[in-house]
MIKENU-959097 format. One record per residue (C-alpha): x, y, z; residue in one letter. Coordinates in steps of 0.05 Angstrom, whole numbers, m for minus. Each point is the difference from the previous one (the first is absolute). Layout:
# MIKENU-959097
X;Y;Z;a .
...
# end
This chain:
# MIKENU-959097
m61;415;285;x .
13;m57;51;x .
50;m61;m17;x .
m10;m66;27;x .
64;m41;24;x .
m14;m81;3;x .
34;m31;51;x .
m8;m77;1;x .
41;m45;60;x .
43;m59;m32;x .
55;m51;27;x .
60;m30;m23;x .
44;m47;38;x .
78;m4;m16;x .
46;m29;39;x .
m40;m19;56;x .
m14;79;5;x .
m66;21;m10;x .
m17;69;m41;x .
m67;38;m4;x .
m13;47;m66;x .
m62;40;24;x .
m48;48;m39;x .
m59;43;19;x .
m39;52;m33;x .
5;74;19;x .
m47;55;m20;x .
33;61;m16;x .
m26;75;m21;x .
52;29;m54;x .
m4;68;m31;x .
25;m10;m65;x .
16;67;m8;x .
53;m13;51;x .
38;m40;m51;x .
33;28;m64;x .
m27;m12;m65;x .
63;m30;m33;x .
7;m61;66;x .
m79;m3;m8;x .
6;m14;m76;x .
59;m47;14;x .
m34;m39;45;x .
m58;m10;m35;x .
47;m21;m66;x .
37;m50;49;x .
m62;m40;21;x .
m22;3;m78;x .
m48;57;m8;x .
37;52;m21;x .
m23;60;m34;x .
m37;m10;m73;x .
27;47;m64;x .
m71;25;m10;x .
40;46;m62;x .
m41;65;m11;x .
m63;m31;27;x .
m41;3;m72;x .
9;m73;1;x .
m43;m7;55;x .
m50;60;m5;x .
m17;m49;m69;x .
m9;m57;43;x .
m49;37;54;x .
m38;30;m64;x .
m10;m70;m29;x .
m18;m30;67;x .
m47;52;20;x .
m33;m3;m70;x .
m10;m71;11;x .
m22;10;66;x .
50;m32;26;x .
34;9;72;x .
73;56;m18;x .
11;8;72;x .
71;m32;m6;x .
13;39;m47;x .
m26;69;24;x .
53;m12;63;x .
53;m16;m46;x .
m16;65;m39;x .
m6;42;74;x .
67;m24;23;x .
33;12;m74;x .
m33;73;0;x .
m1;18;77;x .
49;m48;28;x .
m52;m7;53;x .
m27;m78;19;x .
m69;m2;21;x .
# end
């Protein structure tokens, strides 16, 4: 997984004293498995997408069935049901 860091350069004069806020952007490779799974799911909740009740996952097995029988796309909702039953993100 990489994560970007912006970086963006920006004055400010105060008292006859000029100050400079600067951003850039830095690619980074992360290992998510170097992280634990509580600070990962806190994270995640903090910037607003934390982790979905997905319940027993019947509610959404119904929801693939009637997509699929309308031949409509259930991708969405086969992830959800992979994470809920594996715990594993594709």
């Amino acid at each position: 997984m990489k994560y970007w860091v912006g970086l963006i350069i920006s004055g400010l004069e105060r008292n006859n004293t000029m100050y400079k806020t600067v951003y850039t952007e830095v690619e980074v490779d992360v290992d998510l498995s170097d992280f634990e799974t509580d600070d990962l799911i806190e994270e995640l909740e903090s910037r607003g997408a934390g982790a979905t009740d997905y319940g027993d996952g019947k509610d959404i097995l119904v929801t693939i069935y009637e997509k699929r029988r309308l031949g409509k796309d259930y991708q969405q909702e086969l992830d959800q049901l992979i994470w809920l039953g594996l715990g594993k993100v594709l």
